[in-house]
C-alpha positions as CSV (number, residue, x, y, z in Angstrom):
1,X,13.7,-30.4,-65.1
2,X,10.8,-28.0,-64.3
3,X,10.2,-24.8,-63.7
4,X,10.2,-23.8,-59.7
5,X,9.0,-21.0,-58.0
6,X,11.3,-18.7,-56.0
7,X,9.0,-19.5,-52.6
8,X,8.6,-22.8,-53.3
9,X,12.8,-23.7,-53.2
10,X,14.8,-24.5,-49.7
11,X,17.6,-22.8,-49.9
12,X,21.1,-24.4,-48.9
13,X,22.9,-23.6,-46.1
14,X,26.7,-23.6,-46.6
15,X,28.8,-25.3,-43.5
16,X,31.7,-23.6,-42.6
17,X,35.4,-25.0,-42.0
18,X,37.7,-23.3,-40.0
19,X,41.7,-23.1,-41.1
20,X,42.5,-22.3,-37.5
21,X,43.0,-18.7,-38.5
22,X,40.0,-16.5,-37.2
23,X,40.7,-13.6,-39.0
24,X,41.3,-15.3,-42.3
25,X,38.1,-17.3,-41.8
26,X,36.3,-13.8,-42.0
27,X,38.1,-13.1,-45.1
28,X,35.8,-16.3,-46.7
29,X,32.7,-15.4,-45.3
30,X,29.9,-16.8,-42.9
31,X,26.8,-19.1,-42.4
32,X,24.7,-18.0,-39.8
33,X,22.4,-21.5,-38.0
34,X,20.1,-20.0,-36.3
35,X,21.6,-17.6,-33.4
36,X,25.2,-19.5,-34.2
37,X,27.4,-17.5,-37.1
38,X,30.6,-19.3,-38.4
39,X,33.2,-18.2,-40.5
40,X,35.4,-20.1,-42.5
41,X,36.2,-22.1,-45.6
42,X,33.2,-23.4,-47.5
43,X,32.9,-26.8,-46.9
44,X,31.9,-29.1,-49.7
45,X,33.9,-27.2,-52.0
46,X,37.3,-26.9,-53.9
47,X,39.7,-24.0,-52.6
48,X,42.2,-23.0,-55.8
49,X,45.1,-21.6,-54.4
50,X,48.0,-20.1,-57.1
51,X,51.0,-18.5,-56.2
52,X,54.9,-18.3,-57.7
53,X,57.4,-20.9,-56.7
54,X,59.0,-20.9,-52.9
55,X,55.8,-18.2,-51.8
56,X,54.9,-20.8,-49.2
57,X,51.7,-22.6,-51.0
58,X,52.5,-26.0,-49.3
59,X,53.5,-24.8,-45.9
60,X,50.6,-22.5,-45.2
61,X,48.6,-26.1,-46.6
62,X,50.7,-28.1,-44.1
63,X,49.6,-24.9,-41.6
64,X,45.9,-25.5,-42.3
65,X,45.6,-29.0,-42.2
66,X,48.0,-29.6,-38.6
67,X,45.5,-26.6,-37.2
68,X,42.1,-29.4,-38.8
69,X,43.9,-32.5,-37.7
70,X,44.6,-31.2,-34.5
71,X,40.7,-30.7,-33.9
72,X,40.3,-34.3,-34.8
73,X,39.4,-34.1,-38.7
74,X,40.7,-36.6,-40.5
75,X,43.0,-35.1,-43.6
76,X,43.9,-37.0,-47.3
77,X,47.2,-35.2,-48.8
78,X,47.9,-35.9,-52.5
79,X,51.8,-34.6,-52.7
80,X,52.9,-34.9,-56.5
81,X,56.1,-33.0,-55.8
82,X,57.5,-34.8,-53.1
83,X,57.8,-38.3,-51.5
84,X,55.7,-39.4,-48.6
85,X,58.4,-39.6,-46.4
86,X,59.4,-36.0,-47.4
87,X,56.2,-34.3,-46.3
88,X,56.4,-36.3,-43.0
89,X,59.5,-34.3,-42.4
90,X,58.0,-31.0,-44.0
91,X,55.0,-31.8,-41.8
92,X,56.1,-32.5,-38.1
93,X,54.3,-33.5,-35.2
94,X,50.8,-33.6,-35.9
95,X,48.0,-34.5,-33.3
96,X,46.1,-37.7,-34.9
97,X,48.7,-39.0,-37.2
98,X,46.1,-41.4,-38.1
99,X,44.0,-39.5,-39.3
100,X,46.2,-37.9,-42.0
101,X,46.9,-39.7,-44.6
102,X,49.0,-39.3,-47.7
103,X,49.7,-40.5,-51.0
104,X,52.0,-39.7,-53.9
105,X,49.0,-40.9,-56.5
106,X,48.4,-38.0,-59.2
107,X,45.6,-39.7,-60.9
108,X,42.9,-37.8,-60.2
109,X,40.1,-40.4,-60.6
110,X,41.9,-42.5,-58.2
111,X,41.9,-39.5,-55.8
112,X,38.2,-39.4,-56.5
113,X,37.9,-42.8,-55.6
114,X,40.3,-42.1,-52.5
115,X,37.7,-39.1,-51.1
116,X,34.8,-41.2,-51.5
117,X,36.1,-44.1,-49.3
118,X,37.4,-41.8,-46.6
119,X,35.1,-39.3,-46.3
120,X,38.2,-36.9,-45.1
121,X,37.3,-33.1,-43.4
122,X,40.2,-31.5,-45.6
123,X,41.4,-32.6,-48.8
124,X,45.2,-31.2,-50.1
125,X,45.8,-31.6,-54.0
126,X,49.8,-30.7,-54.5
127,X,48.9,-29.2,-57.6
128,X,46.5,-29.1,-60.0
129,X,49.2,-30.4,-62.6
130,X,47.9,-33.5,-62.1
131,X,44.6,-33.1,-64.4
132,X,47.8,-32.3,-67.1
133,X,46.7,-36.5,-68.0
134,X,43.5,-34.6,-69.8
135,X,44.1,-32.7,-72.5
136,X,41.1,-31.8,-74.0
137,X,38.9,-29.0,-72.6
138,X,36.1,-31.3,-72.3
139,X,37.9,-34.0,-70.7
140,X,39.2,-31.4,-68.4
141,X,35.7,-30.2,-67.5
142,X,34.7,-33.5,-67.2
143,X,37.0,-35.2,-64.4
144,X,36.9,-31.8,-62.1
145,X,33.0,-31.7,-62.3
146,X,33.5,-35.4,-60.8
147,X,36.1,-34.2,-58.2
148,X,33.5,-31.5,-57.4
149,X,30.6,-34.1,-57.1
150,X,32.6,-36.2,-54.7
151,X,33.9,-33.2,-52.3
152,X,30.1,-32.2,-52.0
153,X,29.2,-35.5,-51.5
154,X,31.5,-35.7,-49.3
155,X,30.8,-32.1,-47.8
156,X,34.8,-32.3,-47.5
157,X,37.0,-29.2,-48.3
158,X,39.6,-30.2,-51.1
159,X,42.6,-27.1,-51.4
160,X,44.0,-27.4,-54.1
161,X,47.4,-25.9,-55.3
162,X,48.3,-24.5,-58.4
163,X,52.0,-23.5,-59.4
164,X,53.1,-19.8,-61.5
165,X,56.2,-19.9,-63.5
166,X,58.5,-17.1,-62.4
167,X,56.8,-14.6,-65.1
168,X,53.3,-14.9,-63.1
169,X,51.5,-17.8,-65.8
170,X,49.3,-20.6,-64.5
171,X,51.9,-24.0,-64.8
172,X,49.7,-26.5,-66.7
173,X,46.1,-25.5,-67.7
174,X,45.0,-22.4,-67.2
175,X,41.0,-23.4,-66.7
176,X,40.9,-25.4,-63.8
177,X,41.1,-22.1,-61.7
178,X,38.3,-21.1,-63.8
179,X,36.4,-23.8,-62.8
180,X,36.2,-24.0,-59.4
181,X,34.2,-22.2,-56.2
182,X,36.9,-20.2,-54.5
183,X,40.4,-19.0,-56.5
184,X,42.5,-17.5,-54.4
185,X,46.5,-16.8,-54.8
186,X,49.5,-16.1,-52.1
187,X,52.1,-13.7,-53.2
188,X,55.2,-12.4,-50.7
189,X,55.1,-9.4,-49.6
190,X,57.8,-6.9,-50.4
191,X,58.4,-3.2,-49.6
192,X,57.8,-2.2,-53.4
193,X,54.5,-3.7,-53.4
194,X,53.3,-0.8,-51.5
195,X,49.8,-1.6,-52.3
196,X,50.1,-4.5,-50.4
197,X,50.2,-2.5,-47.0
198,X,47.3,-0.1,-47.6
199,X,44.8,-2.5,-45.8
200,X,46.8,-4.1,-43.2
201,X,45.1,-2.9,-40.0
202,X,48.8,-2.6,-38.0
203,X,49.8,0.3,-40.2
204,X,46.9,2.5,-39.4
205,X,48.8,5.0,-37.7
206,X,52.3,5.0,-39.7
207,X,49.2,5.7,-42.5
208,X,47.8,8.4,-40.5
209,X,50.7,10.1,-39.7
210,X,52.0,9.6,-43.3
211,X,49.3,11.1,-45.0
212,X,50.3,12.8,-48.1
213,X,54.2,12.0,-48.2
214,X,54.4,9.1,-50.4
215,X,58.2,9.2,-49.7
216,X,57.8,9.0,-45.7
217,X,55.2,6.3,-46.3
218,X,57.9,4.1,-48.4
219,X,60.4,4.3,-45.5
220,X,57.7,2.9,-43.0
221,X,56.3,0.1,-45.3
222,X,60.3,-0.6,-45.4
223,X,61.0,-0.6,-41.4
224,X,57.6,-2.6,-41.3
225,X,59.5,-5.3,-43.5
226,X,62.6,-5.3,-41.9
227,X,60.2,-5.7,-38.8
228,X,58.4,-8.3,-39.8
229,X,60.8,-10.3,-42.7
230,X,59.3,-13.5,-44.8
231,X,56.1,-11.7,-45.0
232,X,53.4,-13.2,-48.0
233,X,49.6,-12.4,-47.9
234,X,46.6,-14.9,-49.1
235,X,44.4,-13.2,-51.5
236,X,40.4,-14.2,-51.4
237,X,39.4,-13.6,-55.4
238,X,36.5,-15.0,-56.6
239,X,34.1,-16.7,-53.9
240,X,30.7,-18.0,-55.0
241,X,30.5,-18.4,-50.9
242,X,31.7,-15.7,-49.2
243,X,33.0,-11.9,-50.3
244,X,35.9,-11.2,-53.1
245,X,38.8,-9.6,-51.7
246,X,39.4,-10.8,-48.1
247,X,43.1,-11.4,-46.9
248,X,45.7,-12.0,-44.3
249,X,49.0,-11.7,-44.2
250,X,51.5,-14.3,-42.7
251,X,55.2,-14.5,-42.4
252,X,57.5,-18.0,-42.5
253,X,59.2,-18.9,-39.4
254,X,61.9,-21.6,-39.0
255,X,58.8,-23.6,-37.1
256,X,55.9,-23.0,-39.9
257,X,54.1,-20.1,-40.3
258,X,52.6,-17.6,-38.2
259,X,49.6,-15.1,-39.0
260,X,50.5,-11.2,-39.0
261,X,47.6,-8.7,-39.8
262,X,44.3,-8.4,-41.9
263,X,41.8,-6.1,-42.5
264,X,39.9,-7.3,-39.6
265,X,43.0,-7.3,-37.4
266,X,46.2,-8.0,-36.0
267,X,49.0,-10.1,-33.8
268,X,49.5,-7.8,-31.0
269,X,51.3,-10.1,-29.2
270,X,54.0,-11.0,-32.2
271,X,54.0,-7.3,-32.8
272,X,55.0,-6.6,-29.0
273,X,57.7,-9.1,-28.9
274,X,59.5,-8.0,-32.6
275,X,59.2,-4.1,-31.5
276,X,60.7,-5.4,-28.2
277,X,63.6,-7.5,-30.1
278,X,63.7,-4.2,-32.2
279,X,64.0,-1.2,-30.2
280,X,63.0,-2.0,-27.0
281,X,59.8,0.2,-27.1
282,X,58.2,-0.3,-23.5
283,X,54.4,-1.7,-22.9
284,X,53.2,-2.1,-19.8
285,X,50.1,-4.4,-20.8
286,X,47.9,-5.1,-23.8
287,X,45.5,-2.5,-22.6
288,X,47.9,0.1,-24.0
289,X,47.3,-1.0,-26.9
290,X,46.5,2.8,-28.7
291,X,49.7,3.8,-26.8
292,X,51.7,1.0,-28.1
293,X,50.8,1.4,-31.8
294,X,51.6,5.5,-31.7
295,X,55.0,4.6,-30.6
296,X,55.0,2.1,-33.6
297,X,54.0,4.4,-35.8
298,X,56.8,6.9,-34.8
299,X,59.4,4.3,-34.9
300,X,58.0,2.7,-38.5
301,X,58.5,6.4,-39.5
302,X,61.6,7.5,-38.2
C-alpha cells in the first residue's frame, strides 16, 4: 500500500442494471459513458432489501428478475423458504427458463462457489437468514466480504432479502444490512401512513387543492387507497452508488405486481382505467392529461 495522489487515480465507473422499472431505476442513481446516461441498480454489488412478513419482498424479486431474464440475463435464485418447485409456480412463465436457475442451498459459501461458476446478471438470496450458520461477528464479516468479492468479480447484482418480525426487528443478525452497498426496505402502504403520500407525484393536485386541511387531506389519501388497493412502496436508504431516499410505489395484482407512482412520476394509463372502473370520469386522450388529474383531484376529495 502506498500513498497516491488524487490526479494520479482512474476513477471507476459504475455499470448500471435496470429492474425493468424506469422510474425506480432513477431512484438508484446513474452512470453517465460518455454522451450515454443509465439508471439503474448498481451492478457488482449487493442490494439489501428488508421489509415485514407478506409486504411482497419475493414477488417484487420474482418482478425484477422475469423483467432481467426476459432481456436475456441469465438469473441464480437461492430460495431458503420455499421448494424449487414452489417458486416455479410462484414464478410463471418466464422468457429463457434456461437461464434461471434455482436452488434451495442456504450455504452461503456454496452460493459463492455457485456465482463464480455462472457468472449470473442478477443474483436473488431468499433471505439473509442464511449467514445465521456464522455466529461470530467476525465470521459474519468474513463470509459477506467474500460474497461481495465474488458479485464484483462477477460485476453481477446479488438482491438479497431480509425478513422483520411483526414488531419491525431485523430476523437473524442485525449487521449484514450494515454491511452491504445499498439497504433498502418495502413497507405497504396504508391510509394512516399519510407520510407515505406526500411525494407521490399523482397526488399533486388532491395536495394542492388540500392545502391546509389536514382532515380533507386524510379523506383523499383514503379514496386514493380504496382507488388503488395492495399498495407498498420500495424505500432507497443508504446508497454508496446512487442518492438516499428514492422510491416507487407498486401495488399486488392477482398476476404480479404492477408499478404505481414515484417522485419522478406516474402510471397514467393504470390510473385512467381504475378512475374509469371507479367513477367513470371521461378522457378523451392522454394529452388531457392536466384535465384528467383536476378531475382526480376533485373526486379523491369529494
Amino acid at each position: 500500500m502506498v500513498l497516491q495522489s488524487m490526479d494520479q487515480i482512474e476513477s471507476i465507473k459504475i455499470s448500471r442494471l435496470s429492474t425493468g422499472f424506469p422510474y425506480l431505476d432513477i431512484g438508484f442513481g446513474s452512470t453517465t459513458h460518455g454522451n450515454i446516461e443509465s439508471f439503474g441498480m448498481p451492478c457488482g454489488r449487493i442490494i439489501f432489501a428488508s421489509g415485514e412478513p407478506g409486504v411482497g419482498k419475493t414477488r417484487f424479486g420474482i418482478a425484477v428478475l422475469k423483467n432481467i431474464n426476459r432481456r436475456g440475463g441469465k438469473v441464480l435464485v437461492f430460495q431458503g423458504e420455499a421448494p424449487p418447485q414452489e417458486f416455479k409456480q410462484w414464478t410463471g412463465e418466464v422468457g429463457y427458463p434456461q437461464r434461471l436457475l434455482v436452488s434451495d442451498d442456504t450455504k452461503i459459501d456454496t452460493i459463492i462457489e455457485y456465482i463464480r461458476q455462472e457468472v449470473p446478471t442478477f443474483v436473488i438470496i431468499d433471505s439473509a437468514n442464511m449467514i445465521d450458520d456464522y455466529e461470530k461477528p467476525s465470521e459474519i464479516r468474513q463470509i459477506l466480504d467474500e460474497l461481495k468479492s465474488a458479485v464484483a468479480d462477477t460485476g453481477c447484482v446479488c438482491f438479497m432479502i431480509g425478513h422483520l418480525t411483526k414488531g419491525g426487528k431485523m430476523k437473524g443478525n442485525a449487521d449484514v444490512a450494515h454491511l452491504v452497498d445499498v439497504e433498502c426496505s418495502i413497507v405497504k402502504v396504508l391510509s394512516s401512513r399519510i407520510a407515505l403520500f406526500e411525494d407521490m407525484s399523482s397526488l399533486v393536485v388532491a395536495r394542492e387543492m388540500t392545502e391546509g386541511n389536514l382532515a380533507v387531506w386524510k379523506g383523499a389519501i383514503k379514496n386514493f387507497c380504496d382507488l388503488v388497493p395492495s399498495m407498498f412502496r420500495y424505500n432507497i436508504g443508504k446508497n454508496r452508488y446512487g442518492p438516499s431516499g428514492g422510491m416507487a410505489v407498486f401495488r399486488h395484482t392477482s398476476e404480479g405486481i404492477e408499478f404505481v407512482d414515484s417522485p419522478h412520476g406516474y402510471d397514467g394509463d393504470l390510473m385512467d382505467r381504475l378512475m374509469r372502473e371507479a367513477s367513470g370520469v371521461p378522457v378523451q386522450s392522454q394529452d388531457q392529461d392536466a384535465g384528467f388529474w383536476s378531475k382526480v383531484g376533485q373526486w379523491l376529495n369529494k
